[in-house]
Steps between C-alpha positions, in 0.01 A plus 500: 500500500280496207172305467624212268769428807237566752297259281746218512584475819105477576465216333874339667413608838128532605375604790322164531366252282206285537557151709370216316221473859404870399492396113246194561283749758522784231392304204234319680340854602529587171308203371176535721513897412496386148251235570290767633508674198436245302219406714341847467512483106344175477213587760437812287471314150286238648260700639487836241297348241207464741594813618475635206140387398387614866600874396374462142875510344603408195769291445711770334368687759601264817885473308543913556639490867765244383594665243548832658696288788697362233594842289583654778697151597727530145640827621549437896600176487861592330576838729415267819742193374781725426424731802515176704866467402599856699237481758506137571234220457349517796339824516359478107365143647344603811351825280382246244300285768364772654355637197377188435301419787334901524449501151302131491291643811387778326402366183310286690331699732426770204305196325361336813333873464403474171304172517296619820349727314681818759739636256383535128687275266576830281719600786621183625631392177770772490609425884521177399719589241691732680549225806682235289699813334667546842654145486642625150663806623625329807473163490666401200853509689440180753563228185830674329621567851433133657642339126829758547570420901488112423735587189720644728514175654535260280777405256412514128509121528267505792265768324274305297373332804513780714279735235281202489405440865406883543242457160407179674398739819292668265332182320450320875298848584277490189463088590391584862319819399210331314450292816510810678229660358270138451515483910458868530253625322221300705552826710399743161703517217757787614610299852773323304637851358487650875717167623755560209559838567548438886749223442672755231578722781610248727736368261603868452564492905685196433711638277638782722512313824702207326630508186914573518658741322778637667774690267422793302356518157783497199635794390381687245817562249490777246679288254214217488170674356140371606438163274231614254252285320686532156797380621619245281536242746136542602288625207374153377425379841297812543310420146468144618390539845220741393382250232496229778313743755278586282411162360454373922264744530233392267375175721521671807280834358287246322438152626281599805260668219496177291420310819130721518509541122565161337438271755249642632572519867278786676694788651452383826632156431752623311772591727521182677587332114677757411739441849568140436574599134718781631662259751604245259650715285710651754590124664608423162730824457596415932647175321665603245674740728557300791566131346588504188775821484629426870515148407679521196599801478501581130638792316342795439438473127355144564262646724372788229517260228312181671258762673429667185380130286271396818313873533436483132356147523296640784367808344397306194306199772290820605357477122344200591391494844122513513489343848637531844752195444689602239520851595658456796713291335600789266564702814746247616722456218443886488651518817778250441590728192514826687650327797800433281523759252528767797739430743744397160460890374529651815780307575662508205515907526620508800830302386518751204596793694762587734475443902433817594228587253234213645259683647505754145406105278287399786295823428500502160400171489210531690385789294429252203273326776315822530547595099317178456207588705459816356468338085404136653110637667452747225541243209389184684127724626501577121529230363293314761167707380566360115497154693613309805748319336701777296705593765671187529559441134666839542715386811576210280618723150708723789645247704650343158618826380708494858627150418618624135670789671658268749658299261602798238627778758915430551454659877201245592696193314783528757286567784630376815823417345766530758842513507730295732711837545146711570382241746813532760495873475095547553571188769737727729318808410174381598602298840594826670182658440636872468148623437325406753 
């Protein structure tokens, strides 16, 4: 029997597909392990630029472990998404959150270190660097994996929703984190970074005590080559999504510096504003995931196109926010922007490829995330030192650009677009779950 017969019959007969009981349980783990994540990222952005002024870093300086992370994220996210489709999700998820949690413990504990004056900051610098590197090399697969095993079960009409909730998990986790760290770090400013890599590895146990998966990974037929980034059908989501990534970046490397810098909070004030700041962005980007595309459940090229007008608007409110009113108002619509513009893209992808090469998109998807934090720090830092408010005006310029490209590019005009014959086949295909 050769594979292509072997193949078919895989996907006619499994083993055993997913109950819609097992489906709820699995997607809710998946959301708190996501939430987790998010959780982790938003504690760490809230807290680094005090951080960073305790160890005498630069900004530029303080941006070099993320950048790293995300380099090393460009490469590893891809090979884990597409090895997720052979090995299954569940082990690239569970090696994702693990790597998450030891790699968010270290960095901490390496700068706890550093700031009490026992391990120069010459040396801690580079361990701090080489901590969050870790969650590059083997972190990177939890996202791509979690988007692909809730692709598996959803139909393409069901998908916009379904990519949706998981990037909610992630906004919900960069809502809570900010209150996270404000109740925290009463105990010293690394506590909250200790709790979030604790509850990293529980959700890790989570995932292998719980989360189904019971037939084997697809096949992998000779006659179907690895989806590469210049495939036609992905290319301009690939230039889009880094353009996006990178311009989503800038407030998050930035705005906790122009909280000390330009209004003039001290660093040890400035966490605390810089959390509700944080916090409303990421409610805003929670609604926009949770209400408004669940509710209504718009297309995907209404999502990137909407999204796209309100992060502009946003980007150019930073211009003129000179207070802690209207900046956090420019976080919000910031977040409302994002909120929208991401789940559209991701989703969007996802219905551009073929069944059996979701986890591959998922991955190469979330490489623009990390593409964008490798150009986003490096410009937005430079920019920042010419003055506080350049780095918006250039998410603005690039975040237009994206728009224009949205609107010009054939493959992103017809995103989402599905066909009545492609949504019965995808339908049966994905019920039976033959990947799991």
């Amino acid at each position: 029997m050769d594979s292509k017969l072997a193949y078919h019959q895989a996907q006619a007969h499994p083993v055993s597909a997913t109950t819609p009981a097992e489906r709820r349980r699995a997607f809710t783990i998946l959301f708190f392990s996501l939430l987790c994540m998010g959780a982790g990222q938003s504690v760490m952005f809230a807290i680094l630029p005090s951080l960073a002024r305790q160890l005498g870093l630069s900004e530029f300086q303080a941006s070099l472990p993320f950048v790293a992370s995300a380099t090393i994220w460009v490469f590893t996210s891809s090979y884990w998404g597409e090895k997720s489709d052979h090995w299954g999700r569940k082990p690239i998820i569970l090696l994702g959150l693990a790597a998450f949690g030891i790699s968010f413990g270290l960095f901490a504990a390496v700068a706890n270190l550093g700031t009490a004056g026992l391990m120069p900051v010459a040396l801690a610098f580079p361990l701090m660097i080489a901590a969050r590197s870790l969650y590059g090399v083997f972190g990177a697969g939890a996202s791509p994996a979690a988007q692909a095993y809730v692709a598996d079960r959803t139909t393409r009409h069901e998908r916009i929703a379904g990519v949706a909730a998981i990037s909610a998990a992630f906004g919900l986790g960069t809502t809570v984190g900010p209150g996270i760290g404000a109740v925290l770090v009463v105990f010293g400013l690394f506590a909250p970074f200790y709790f979030t890599a604790v509850l990293a590895l529980a959700s890790a146990a989570a995932i292998w005590f719980f989360l189904p998966e019971h037939t084997a990974p697809r096949l992998k037929l000779e006659h179907r080559p690895a989806l590469k980034w210049h495939d036609a059908r992905i290319w301009p989501f690939i230039l889009y999504g880094t353009g996006i990534a990178t311009a989503g970046s800038v407030p998050i490397q930035t705005v906790g510096y122009f909280f000390i810098d330009v209004l003039r909070y001290s660093p040890a004030q400035a966490p605390q504003y810089i959390g509700i700041g944080l916090l409303a962005m990421s409610l805003a980007a929670l609604f926009a995931q949770l209400v408004i595309v669940q509710r209504f459940n718009p297309s995907a090229r209404t999502l990137m196109r909407i999204g796209g007008i309100v992060t502009i608007v946003s980007f150019l409110m930073f211009l003129v926010s000179h207070q802690f009113g209207p900046l956090v108002f420019a976080l919000v619509m910031n977040g409302l922007g994002f909120g929208l513009v991401r789940p559209g893209y991701s989703a969007a992808a996802s219905l551009a490829v073929d069944p059996h090469e979701q986890g591959a998109v998922a991955g190469l998807t979330g490489a623009t995330a990390g593409a964008g934090f490798i150009f986003g720090p490096l410009i937005a830092t430079a920019l920042y030192r010419a003055s506080p408010f350049a780095p918006f005006l250039f998410g603005a310029a690039l975040m237009a650009a994206c728009h224009i490209y949205a609107l010009a590019s054939p493959q992103l005009r017809k995103a989402g677009l599905v066909t009545a014959d492609a949504e019965l086949i995808e339908e049966a295909t994905d019920t039976q779950v033959p990947n799991a």
